[in-house]
N, C-alpha and C positions, 0 to 999 in steps of 0.2 A: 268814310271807309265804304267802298265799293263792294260787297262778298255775292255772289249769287246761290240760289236755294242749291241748286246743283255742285257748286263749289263745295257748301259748307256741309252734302250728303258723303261727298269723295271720304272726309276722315270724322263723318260722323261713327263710331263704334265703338263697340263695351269698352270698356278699360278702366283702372284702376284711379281714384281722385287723390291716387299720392299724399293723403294726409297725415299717412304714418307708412315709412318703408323698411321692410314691405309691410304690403298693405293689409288688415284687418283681420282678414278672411285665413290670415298664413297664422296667426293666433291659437295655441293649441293647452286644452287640459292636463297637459303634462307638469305646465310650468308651477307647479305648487308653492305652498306659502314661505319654503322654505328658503326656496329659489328668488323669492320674492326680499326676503331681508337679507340677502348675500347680494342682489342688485342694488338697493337701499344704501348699504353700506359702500359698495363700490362706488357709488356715486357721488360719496361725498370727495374723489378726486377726479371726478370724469368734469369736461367742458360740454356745455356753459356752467362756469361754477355757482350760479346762484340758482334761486330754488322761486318755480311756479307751482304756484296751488291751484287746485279745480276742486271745485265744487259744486256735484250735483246734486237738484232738489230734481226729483223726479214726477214733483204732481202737479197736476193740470186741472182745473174746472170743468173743460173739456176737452176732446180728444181730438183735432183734425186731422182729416179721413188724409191729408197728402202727408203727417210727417213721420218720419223716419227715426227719431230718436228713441230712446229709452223713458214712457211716462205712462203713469196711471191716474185712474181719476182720482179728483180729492178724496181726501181721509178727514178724519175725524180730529179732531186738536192733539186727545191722547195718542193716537199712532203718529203724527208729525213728530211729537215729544218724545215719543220714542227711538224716531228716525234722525233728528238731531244728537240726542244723547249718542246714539252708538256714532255719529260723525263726529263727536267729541272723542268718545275712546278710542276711533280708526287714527284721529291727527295724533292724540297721547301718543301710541303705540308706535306708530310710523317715524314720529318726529325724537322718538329716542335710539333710533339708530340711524338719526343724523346729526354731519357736524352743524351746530344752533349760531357756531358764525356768522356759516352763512347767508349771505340777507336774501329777506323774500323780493321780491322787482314786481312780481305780477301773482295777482290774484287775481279769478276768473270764475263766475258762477254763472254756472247755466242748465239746461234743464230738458225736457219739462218746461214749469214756469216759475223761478224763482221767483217774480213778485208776488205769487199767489196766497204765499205763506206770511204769518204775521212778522211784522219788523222785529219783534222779540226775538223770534226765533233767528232770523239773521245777525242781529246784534250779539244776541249767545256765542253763536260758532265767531263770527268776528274780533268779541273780546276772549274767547280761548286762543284763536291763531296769535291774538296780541299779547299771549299770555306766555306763549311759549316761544314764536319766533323773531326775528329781527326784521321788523319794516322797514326796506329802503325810503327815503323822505321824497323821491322818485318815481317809487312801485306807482305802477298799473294799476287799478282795481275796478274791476267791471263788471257788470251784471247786465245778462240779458234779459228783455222787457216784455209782457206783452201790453200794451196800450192798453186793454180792454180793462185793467186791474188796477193801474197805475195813478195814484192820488198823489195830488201836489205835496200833501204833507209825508209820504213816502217820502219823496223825491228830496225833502228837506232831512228826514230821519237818515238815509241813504250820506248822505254828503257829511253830514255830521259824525258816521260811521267809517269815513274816509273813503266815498267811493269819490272816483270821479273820471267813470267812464261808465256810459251805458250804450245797449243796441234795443234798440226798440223794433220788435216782428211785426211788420207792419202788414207785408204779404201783397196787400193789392188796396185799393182806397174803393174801390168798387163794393157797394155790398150785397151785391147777389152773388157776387166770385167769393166772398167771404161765409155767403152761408153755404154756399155750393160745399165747399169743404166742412163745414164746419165752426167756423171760427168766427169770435166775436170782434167786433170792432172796436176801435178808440173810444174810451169814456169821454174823452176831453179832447177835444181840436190839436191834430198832432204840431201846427205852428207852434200851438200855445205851452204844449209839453218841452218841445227843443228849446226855446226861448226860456222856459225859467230851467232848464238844466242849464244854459248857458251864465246866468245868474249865477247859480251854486257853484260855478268853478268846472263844472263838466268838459270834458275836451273829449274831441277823436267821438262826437257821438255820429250815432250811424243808424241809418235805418233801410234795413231787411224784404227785399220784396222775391218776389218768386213769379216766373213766368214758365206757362205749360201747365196751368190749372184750368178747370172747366170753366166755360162760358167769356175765357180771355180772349182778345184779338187783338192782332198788330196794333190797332187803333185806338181798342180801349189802354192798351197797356201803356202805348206812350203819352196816353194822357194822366196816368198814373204818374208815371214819370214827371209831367209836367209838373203836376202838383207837390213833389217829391222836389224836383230842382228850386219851385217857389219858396220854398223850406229852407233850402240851404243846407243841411245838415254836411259836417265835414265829412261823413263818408256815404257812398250809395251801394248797397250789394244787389246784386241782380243772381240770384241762385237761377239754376236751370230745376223745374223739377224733375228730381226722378226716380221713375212709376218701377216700383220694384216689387208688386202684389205677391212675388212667393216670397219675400221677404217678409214685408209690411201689408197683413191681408186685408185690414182698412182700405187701403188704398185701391179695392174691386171697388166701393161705392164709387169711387167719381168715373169708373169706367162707366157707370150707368147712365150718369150726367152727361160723359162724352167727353174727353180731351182735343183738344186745340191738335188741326193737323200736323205731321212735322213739317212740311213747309212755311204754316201758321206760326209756330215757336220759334224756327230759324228765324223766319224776318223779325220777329220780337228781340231778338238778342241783336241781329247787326242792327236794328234799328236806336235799341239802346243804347249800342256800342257811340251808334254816331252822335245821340241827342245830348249825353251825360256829356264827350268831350268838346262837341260846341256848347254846352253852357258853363264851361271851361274845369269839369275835374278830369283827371287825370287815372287813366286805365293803367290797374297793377297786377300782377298774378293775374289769376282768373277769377272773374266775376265781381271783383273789387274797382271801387269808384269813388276816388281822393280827392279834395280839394288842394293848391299845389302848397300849401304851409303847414299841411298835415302831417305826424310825423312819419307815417306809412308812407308817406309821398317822398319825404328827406331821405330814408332809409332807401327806399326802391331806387332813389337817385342815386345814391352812394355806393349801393350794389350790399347793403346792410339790411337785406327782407329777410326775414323769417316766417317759417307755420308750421304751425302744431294742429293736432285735433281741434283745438277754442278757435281757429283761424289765423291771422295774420297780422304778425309782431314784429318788432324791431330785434337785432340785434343785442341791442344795452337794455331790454326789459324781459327778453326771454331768459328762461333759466331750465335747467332737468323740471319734468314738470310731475307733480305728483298728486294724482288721482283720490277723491275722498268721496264718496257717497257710492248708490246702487249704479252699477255698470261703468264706472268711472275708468279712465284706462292713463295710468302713469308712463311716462315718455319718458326715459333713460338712455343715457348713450348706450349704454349694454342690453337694454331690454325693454320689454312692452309690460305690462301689467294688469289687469284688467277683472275689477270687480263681479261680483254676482248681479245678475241684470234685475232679477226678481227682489223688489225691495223687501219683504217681510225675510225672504233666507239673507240676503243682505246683513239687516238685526240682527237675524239669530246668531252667524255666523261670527260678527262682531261681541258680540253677547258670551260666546260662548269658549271663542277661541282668540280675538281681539283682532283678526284680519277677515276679510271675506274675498281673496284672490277665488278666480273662477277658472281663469286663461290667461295665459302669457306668449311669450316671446323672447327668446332667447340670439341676439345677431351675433353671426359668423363677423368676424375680420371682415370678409370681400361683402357682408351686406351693409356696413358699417360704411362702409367705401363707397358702394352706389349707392347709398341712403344720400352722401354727400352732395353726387353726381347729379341727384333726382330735386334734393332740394335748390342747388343752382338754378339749374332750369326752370323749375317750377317759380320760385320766389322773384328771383333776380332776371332770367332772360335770358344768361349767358352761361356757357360752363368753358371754363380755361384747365382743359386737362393736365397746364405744370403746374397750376395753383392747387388742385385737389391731389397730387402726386405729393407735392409737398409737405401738405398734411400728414399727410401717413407713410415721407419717407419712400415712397415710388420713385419710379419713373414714368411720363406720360404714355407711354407705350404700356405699361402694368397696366394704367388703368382703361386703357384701351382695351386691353387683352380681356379683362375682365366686365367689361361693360359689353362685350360683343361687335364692339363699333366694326364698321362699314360704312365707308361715304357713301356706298349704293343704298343704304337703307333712308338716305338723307336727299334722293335727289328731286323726289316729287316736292319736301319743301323748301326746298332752295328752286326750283323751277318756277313754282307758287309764288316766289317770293315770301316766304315764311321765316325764312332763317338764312344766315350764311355761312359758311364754312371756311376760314381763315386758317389756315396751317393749324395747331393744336388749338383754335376757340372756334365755338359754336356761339354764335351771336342772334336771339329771336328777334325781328322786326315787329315793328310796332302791331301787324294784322296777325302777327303768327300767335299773338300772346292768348287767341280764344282757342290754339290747337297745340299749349304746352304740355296738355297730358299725354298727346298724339309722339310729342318729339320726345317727353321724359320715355313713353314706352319704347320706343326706337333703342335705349337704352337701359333695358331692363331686363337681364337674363332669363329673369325669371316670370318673365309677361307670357300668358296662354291667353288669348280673347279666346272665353268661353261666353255663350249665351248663360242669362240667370245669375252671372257671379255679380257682374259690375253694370253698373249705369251706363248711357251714349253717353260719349264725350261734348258733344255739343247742346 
């Protein structure tokens, strides 16, 4: 794939990562606890009818200066014990105003760093989920990793616990870009990690890198890569970082280190683009890198991708996904949900009342609709406005009307060769899939590029 730095500045700008529509930010204090088990409930008829868990552990050893999530430094054994206990009481609580038919498909923990914690403590909340809900023989179950924690005899506790799938944060194999942020490296030789999860039954394992951190260069990073393709792992993510310091105020230290130019990180991503699919995986959504017998790779074929907040799932393993620990955010066809970020009011709240909602989300009908629209494109590539009509009893023209469409808003990527325009489908070409956020905004009523809200798209 040919892209030039200038090409790839044309639709470099803010915009929304579509991982929940609308996106995050539209999230408001109103949506109380109340609101919260009247969603709960509806849900047990809304699609997808089965049911995904999250679970966050929010603590970390230590903090790097580039991420964005919801973590604080380790605690002490008894505040862990505390912090599991009330994730015990939030699944009680939540899982009795659902229907317990239906089966879980996917289980999903991440963080923070959930290895950081003792395996007791995961096996606890594990054998409660098994105590209350129905495990598909199927389900999902995955934990993300970081190397630096990570012992063999985990990894055997883990599998015996029914996991068998993990991601392992790898970030960069470099280790002056690893202290530069922060963050500690692999205990054990990450070959030697992949290899015995492959033992254990592990599948879909993947490993996590990030480019646009201090002291990377086009050069160093595709030799990162290299060593990342020697591995083999079925899936490769290439994150773009991004530097959101009013957000995330950590993230001022590596300005003092100095970030990588943008035309330094562009070439890092088309260079990526091109190394991962000549050494033969297969680009999906964005930033994702399959091997082609992966199931992400069958689904993305089929036009059967899915994403939630955890990332990207299949169709047959996603379900309404519902949120358990500090800052956690439940995904409902009807609504958003979303924990207290601060873990100790988290406790209390669970402690006190048996829910800790912070902020929600409440969709309209017509956001229900371009949620649809957004996930096509995003996931899949294409959006077929009688297929999404269909759904909801439209006609293509409704959902036109209501997405705002314009082929004028469509012609620099069809120009580009980014996409094409077929009578009611919109179809992404294989180079447009790095500027889906680009073509989902095109499609988004309620898109405002403001400086400060959102990340560059590239």
């Amino acid at each position: 794939m040919s892209v030039s730095n200038e090409f790839l500045n044309k639709y470099n700008v803010s915009g929304p990562r579509y991982t929940s529509y609308p996106p995050a930010n539209f999230f408001n204090n109103t949506f109380s606890v109340a609101d919260y088990i009247d969603e709960l409930e509806a849900s047990n008829g809304q699609v997808p009818k089965d049911i995904s868990i999250y679970i966050h552990i929010p603590f970390c050893p230590l903090r790097c200066h580039f991420c964005g999530c919801s973590t604080v430094i380790a605690q002490k054994k008894s505040v862990v014990c505390r912090y599991i206990d009330a994730m015990k009481s939030e699944i009680s609580n939540v899982s009795s105003h659902l229907d317990l038919q239906r089966r879980v498909t996917q289980i999903h923990w991440g963080g923070g760093t959930p290895n950081s914690i003792e395996m007791s403590f995961i096996r606890d909340i594990m054998d409660h989920i098994r105590g209350i809900f129905t495990i598909s023989e199927k389900a999902e179950i995955a934990m993300e990793c970081s190397p630096a924690y990570l012992e063999f005899s985990d990894i055997d506790q883990l599998a015996e616990m029914g996991f068998n799938r993990m991601s392992l944060g790898i970030q960069d194999f470099r280790e002056d870009v690893l202290k530069a942020v922060n963050r500690m490296g692999p205990k054990y030789p990450v070959k030697d990690i992949v290899n015995y999860l492959r033992t254990k039954g592990f599948r879909g394992i993947n490993l996590d890198f990030i480019y646009g951190l201090p002291l990377q260069s086009p050069e160093s990073f595709t030799e990162t890569l290299k060593q990342a393709i020697e591995i083999r792992p079925d899936r490769i993510v290439t994150f773009s970082y991004a530097h959101v310091p009013w957000v995330k105020k950590a993230q001022k230290q590596l300005e003092k280190i100095g970030l990588p130019t943008p035309e330094d990180k562009m070439e890092m991503l088309v260079n990526s683009i091109a190394q991962l699919e000549e050494a033969g995986y297969i680009s999906i959504g964005i930033d994702h890198f399959v091997l082609p017998d992966d199931d992400l790779a069958i689904a993305f074929q089929q036009k059967k991708l899915h994403r939630n907040f955890q990332g990207y799932c299949t169709l047959e393993t996603t379900g309404q996904v519902y949120g358990f620990g500090a800052s956690s955010i439940g995904q409902f066809f009807g609504a958003y949900a979303q924990n207290l970020k601060d873990f100790p009011k988290y406790i209390e709240a669970v402690e006190q009342t048996g829910y800790a909602i912070e902020r929600g989300y409440k969709l309209s009908r017509d956001e229900q609709i371009i949620r649809s629209v957004v996930n096509s494109i995003m996931c899949n590539g294409i959006l077929e406005f009688e297929e999404i009509a269909g759904q909801f009893q439209l006609t293509p023209q409704d959902i036109k009307k209501l997405t705002g469409f314009n082929p004028s808003k469509f012609e620099d990527f069809i120009l580009d060769d980014l996409m094409v325009l077929e009578g009611d489908t919109i179809r992404i070409r294989d180079k447009g899939f790095m500027f889906a956020r680009n073509i989902a905004m095109a499609l988004d009523p309620a898109y405002n590029q403001e400086e400060n809200i959102y990340s560059k798209t590239v």
